[in-house]
N, C-alpha and C positions, 0 to 999 in steps of 0.2 A: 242802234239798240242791241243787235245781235251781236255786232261787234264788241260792244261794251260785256255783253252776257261771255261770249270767249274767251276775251281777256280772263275775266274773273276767275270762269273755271278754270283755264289755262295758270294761272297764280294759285289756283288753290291747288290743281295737282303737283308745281314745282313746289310747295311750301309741304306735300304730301312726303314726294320723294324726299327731298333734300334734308327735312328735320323733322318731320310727325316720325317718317318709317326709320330712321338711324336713332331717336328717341326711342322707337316702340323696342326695338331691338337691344340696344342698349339694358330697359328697363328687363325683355325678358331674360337675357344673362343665359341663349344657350346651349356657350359651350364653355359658363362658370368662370368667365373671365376678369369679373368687377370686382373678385379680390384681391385683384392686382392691383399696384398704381398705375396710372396714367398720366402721361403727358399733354400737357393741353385738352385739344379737345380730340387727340387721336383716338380715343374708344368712340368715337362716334361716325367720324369720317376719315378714310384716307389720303384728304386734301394735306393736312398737316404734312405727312410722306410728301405727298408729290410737288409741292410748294416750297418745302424743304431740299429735295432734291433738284427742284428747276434753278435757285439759287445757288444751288453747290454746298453747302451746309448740313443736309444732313447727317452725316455720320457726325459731324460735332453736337447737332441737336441729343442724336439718339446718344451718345457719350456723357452730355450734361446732364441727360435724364437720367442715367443712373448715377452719376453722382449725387444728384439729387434724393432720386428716391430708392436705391438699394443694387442688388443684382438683379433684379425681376420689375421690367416694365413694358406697361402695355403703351404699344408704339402703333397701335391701327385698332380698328372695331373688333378682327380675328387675328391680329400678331403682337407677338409676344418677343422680347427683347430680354435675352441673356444674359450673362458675365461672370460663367463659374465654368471648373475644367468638367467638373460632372456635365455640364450640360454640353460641352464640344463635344465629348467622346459619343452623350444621347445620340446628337443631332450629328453627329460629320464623321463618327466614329464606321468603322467596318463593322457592317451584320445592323444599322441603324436601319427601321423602318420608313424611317421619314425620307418620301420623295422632293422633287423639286417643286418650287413652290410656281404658279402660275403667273408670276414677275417675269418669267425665261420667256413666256411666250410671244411678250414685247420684242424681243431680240431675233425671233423668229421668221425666215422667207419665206421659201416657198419649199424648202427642204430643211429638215432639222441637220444642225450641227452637234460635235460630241459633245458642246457645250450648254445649248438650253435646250438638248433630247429632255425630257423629264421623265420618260419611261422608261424604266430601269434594263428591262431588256434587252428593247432598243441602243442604250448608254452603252453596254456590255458588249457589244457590235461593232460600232463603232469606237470606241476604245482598244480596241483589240487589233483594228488595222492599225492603227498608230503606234502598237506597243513594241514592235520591232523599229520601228523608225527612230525611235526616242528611247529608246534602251541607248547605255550610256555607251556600249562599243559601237553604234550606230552613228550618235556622234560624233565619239572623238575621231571614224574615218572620213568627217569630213573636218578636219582641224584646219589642215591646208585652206580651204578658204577663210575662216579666220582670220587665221593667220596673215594672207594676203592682205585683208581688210583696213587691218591691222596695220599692217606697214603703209600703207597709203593714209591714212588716219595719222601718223607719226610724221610723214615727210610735209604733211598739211601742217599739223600743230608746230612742227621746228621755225617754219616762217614765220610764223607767229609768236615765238618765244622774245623776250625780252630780257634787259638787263635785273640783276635780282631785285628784289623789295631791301632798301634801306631800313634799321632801326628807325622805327618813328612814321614812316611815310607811309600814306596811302596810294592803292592804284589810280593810276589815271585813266579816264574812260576810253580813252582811243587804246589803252592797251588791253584790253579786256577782250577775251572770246568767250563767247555763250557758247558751255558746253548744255544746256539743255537743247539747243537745236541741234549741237554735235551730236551728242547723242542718240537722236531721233533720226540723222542723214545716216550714222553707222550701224544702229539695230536694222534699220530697214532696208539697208544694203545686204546686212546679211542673213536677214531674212529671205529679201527677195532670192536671193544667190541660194541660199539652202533647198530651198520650199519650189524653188521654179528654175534653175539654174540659169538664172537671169542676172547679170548685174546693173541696176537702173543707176549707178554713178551717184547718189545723191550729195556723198561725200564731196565729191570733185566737183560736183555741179552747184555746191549748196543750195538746191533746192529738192523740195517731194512732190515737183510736180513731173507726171508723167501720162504716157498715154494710156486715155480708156478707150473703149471701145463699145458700141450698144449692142442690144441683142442681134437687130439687125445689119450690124456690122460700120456703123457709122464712127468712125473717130476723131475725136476731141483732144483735149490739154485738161489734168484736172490735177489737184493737189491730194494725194494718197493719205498724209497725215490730216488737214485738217477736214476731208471728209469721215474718217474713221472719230476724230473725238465730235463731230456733230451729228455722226449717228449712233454714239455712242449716248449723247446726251438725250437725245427725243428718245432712243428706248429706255434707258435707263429713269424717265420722267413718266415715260408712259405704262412704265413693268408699275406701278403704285397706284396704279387706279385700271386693274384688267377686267373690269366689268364695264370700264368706259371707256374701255383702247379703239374699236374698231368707232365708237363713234365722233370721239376724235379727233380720229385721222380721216374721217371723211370728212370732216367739220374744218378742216384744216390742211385740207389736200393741197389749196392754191401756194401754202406758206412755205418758203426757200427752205425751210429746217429740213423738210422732207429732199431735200434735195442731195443730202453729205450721201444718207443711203443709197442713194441711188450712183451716185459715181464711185463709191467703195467698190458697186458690183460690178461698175462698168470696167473699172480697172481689176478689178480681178479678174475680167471675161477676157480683156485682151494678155493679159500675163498667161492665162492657163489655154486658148487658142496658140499663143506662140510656141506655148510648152506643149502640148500634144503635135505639135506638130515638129519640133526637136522630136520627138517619141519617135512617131513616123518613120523620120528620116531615118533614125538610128535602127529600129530594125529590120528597116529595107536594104540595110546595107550587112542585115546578118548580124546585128552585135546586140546586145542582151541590153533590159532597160537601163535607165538611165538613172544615174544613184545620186539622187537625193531624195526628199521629203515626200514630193509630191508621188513619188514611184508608189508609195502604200498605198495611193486611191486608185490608182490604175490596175496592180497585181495582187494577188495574194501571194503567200510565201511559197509557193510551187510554180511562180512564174504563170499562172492562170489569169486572164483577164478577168477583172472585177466587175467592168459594163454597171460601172453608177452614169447614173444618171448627170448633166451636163449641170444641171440646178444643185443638184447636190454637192458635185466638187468646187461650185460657186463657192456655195456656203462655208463652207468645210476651210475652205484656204480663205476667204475674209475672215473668219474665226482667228486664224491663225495669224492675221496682220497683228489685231488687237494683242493677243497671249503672248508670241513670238515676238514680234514688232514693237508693237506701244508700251505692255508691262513689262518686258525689258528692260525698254530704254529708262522706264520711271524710276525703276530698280536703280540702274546706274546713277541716273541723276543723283537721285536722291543720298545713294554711298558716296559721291563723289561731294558734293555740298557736304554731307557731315562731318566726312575725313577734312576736307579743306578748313573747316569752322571749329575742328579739334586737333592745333596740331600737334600738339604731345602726342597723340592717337596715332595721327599719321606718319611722325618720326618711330615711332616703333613698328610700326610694319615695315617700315622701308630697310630697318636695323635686318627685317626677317628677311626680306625681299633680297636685298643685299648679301646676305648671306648664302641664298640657294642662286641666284641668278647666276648663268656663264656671263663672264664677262664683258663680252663683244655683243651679248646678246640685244634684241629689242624687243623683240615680242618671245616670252618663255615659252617652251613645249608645254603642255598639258598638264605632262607627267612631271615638270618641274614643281608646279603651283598646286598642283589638286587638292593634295596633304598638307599646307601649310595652317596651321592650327590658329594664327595672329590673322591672315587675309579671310576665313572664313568666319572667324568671330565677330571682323568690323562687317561684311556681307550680313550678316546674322544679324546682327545690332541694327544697323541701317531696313532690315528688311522687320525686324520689330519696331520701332519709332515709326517706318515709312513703307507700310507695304501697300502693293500699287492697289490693291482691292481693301479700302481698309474700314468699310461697310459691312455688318453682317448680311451672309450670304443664306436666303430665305428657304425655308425648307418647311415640306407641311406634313401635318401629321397622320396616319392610316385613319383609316374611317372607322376601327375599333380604339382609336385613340392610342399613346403612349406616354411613359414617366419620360420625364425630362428635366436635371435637377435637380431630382429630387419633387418634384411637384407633377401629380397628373394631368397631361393635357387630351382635351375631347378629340376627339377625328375631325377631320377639316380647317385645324389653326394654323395660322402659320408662326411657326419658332426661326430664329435666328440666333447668332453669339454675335455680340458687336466684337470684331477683332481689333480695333479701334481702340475697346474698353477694357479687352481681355488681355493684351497687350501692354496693359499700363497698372495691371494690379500690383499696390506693393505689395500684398501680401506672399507674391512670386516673384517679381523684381524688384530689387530694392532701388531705391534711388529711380523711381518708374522710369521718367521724364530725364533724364540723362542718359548720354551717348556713350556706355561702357562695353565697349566689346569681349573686357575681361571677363561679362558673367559669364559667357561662352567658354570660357577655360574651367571653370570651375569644378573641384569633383564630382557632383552631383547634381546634373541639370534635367534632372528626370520631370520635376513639378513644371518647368521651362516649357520646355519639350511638350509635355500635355496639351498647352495652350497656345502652341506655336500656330499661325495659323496663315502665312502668306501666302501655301498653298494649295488653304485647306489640307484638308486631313479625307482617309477614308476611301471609298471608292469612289467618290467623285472630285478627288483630292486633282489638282492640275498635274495634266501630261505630260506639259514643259516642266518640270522641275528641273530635269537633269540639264537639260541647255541652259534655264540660267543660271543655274551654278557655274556651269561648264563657261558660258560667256562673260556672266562677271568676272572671276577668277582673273579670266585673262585680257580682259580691258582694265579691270583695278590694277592688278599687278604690273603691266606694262604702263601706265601713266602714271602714276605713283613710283615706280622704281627712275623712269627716267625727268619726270618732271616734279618743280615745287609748284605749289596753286595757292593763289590770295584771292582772299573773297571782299569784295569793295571795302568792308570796313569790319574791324573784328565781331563776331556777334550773330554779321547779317544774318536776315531771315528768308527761306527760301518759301514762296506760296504754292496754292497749288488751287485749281479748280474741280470738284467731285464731278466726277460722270459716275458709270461704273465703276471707273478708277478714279483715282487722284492724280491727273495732268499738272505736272509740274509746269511752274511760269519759266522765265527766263532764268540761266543760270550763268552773269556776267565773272571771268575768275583771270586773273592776269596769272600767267604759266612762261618758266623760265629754267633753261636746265640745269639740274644737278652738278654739281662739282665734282663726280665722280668718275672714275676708269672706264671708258667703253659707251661713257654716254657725251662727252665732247669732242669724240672723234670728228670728223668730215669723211 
């Protein structure tokens, strides 16, 4: 009997939570949000969110719903869904009040990174160590490894080259190399190399498995990349219901998902033990730190130790797999698949390529490619149709509320811009849905520009910008000047699964050299 009495009240409080109180709320309307449309039953629950994004679909969901119902839809019981350049500059623009939204806190260890800090202060701190690292002469004096990268990348793909594609014929699948795993062995080569002066060979090795190591010093074998998109995806699932993250993940402790995070760390703990200990050595012998990436967590600009803490450089440098490492590579892919799927597109860069390349060259200097107006425009193009975040990025509003849009919103909502959607307006690109890297040339790309958004805008606009420019440039430009690429069949379609990014599938493409001076040598 008591048992029976339990149950009931037990059903009557989950029928309390789950639909009386997101009804009651709903009804009272208050932060004035029911004169918006809505998607499904997203004004009620943020299951629609996280159901959507378990499946990899949402940013298509939230895309359809504005086509459906306008520029302004309500995508959660408190979020609100954008698609106008007034509302980017609101929300993502410099001097914007709107902090991070409590999504970031899912992505969160035990130490914040520069990435989901949501406290602006704090962001400003830690942004600031990295801002010498990633300035662009900081960079380019590490081109040289690149550059290496590079030629090890090129003596791979020549063995792999085949005789050209005939009029009429398709590839055959024993000739085909996936350049989306390519690209994922060579971003996180040279990542690793930047960021830790480590080179973990994945190129050579074709494989991302490498050694972690525990806290207490025990090591293993684990796979770098595909622990980063599997913990990529349980946060990015679990940023859409933060009033129910910590319960869970207790609820769900036993299950292997939880597991990608945890060897993300482990492998970052034994990369940054090796690296402090390269440190070590180096200044026991008298000689000043050691120049790459990771040197901004350790000094500040007067050569002073920094003394972060051992958690926080965790953090900080697995941030950095993802940015540096994974949205990269997606970058790549993704330019690399359009150029090959348009090639009138791609015989005119190579017209450009051709023209500035020495001739003997394989991999250009820097300073050859930086400026070329036709390889930045398909980068550009590619990175509108296909940027690696191409979800709006949640942002909430002060607790005296702010305009946005042109529409007042309360304090405590959360706003976003689908870049997704904001990316395909014709009323800014014509031809949305078409692969034209000409708009990029055009006189006036001012209205363009407003809505550009792969990364972000503003003060919390990505750090990395300048390295991916800086690295596409000179992966497009060297595989494109010295090789042609066929994609299985004219047309193909490249997929992709949504985490916080868009993980590109396979990207099968038969490659065959050039008939050109300097690239048929031996």
């Amino acid at each position: 009997m008591y048992g029976l009495i339990l149950f009931q009240l037990t059903a009557i409080a989950l029928l309390g939570m789950f639909i009386a109180r997101p009804v009651y709320n709903y009804c009272k309307d208050a932060k004035k949000l029911r004169r918006f449309p809505s998607v499904s039953v997203a004004a009620f629950t943020n299951a629609w969110s996280l159901l959507h994004q378990l499946f990899h679909t949402r940013t298509l969901a939230v895309h359809q719903a504005h086509m459906k119902h306008g520029k302004i839809v309500r995508i959660g019981p408190q979020h609100i869904s954008m698609a106008t350049p007034q509302a980017v500059k609101d929300i993502y623009g410099h001097g914007s009040p709107a902090t991070k939204d409590n999504f970031y806190g899912a992505f969160a260890s035990t130490h914040l990174n520069v990435s989901d800090s949501q406290d602006k202060g704090v962001h400003t701190i830690k942004r600031k160590r990295f801002a010498t690292a990633f300035a662009q002469k900081s960079i380019t004096d590490l081109e040289f490894w690149v550059e290496e990268h590079l030629q090890r990348l090129v003596a791979l793909l020549d063995k792999k080259t085949t005789l050209p594609l005939k009029a009429g014929e398709m590839p055959q699948p024993q000739d085909m190399v996936d350049f989306k795993s390519t690209m994922v062995y060579l971003m996180y080569d040279i990542m690793t190399q930047m960021m830790f002066s480590q080179n973990p060979e994945f190129v050579k090795r074709g494989t991302t498995m490498m050694t972690a190591e525990t806290v207490s010093g025990e090591l293993y074998e684990a796979d770098v990349h595909k622990a980063l998109v599997g913990s990529l995806k349980v946060s990015a699932t679990l940023g859409w219901a933060p009033k129910w993250m910590s319960t869970i993940k207790a609820l769900t402790s036993w299950h292997s998902m939880h597991k990608a995070g945890n060897e993300l760390r482990d492998v970052t703990i034994h990369l940054l033990r090796n690296r402090i200990r390269m440190e070590e050595k180096q200044m026991a012998a008298g000689k000043g730190p050691i120049n790459d990436f990771f040197s901004t967590l350790l000094w500040n600009r007067d050569n002073e130790p920094l003394g972060l803490e051992f958690g926080e450089l965790v953090t900080e440098a697995s941030n950095l797999f993802n940015a540096a490492g994974e949205n990269n590579e997606i970058a790549l892919t993704n330019t690399i698949w359009l150029l090959a799927r348009n090639q009138k597109v791609a015989a005119r860069l190579r017209e450009e390529l051709d023209a500035n390349f020495l001739e003997d060259s394989i991999v250009p200097a820097y300073d050859t490619v930086k400026d070329l107006p036709y390889l930045r425009a398909c980068i550009d193009e590619a990175l509108r149709l296909r940027p690696s975040l191409p979800g709006g990025l949640p942002r909430v509003t002060p607790q005296s509320g702010m305009s946005v849009g042109g529409e007042w919103i309360e304090g405590g909502t959360t706003v976003s811009v689908s870049t997704y959607t904001v990316h395909r307006d014709p009323l800014i690109f014509h031809d949305p849905y078409e692969y034209k890297p000409e708009r990029w040339l055009e006189s006036d790309t001012h209205a363009m520009q407003k809505v550009f958004l792969p990364f972000s805008q503003g003060g919390r606009a990505c750090i990395g910008r300048n390295i991916a420019y800086f690295e596409m440039m000179l992966v497009i430009a060297t595989l494109f000047r010295r090789y042609e690429l066929a994609l299985p069949k004219p047309g193909w379609n490249l997929n992709v699964s949504e985490t916080m990014s868009a993980h590109t599938h396979a990207l099968p493409i038969k490659i065959w050299k050039r008939d050109i001076v300097g690239v048929n040598k031996e």
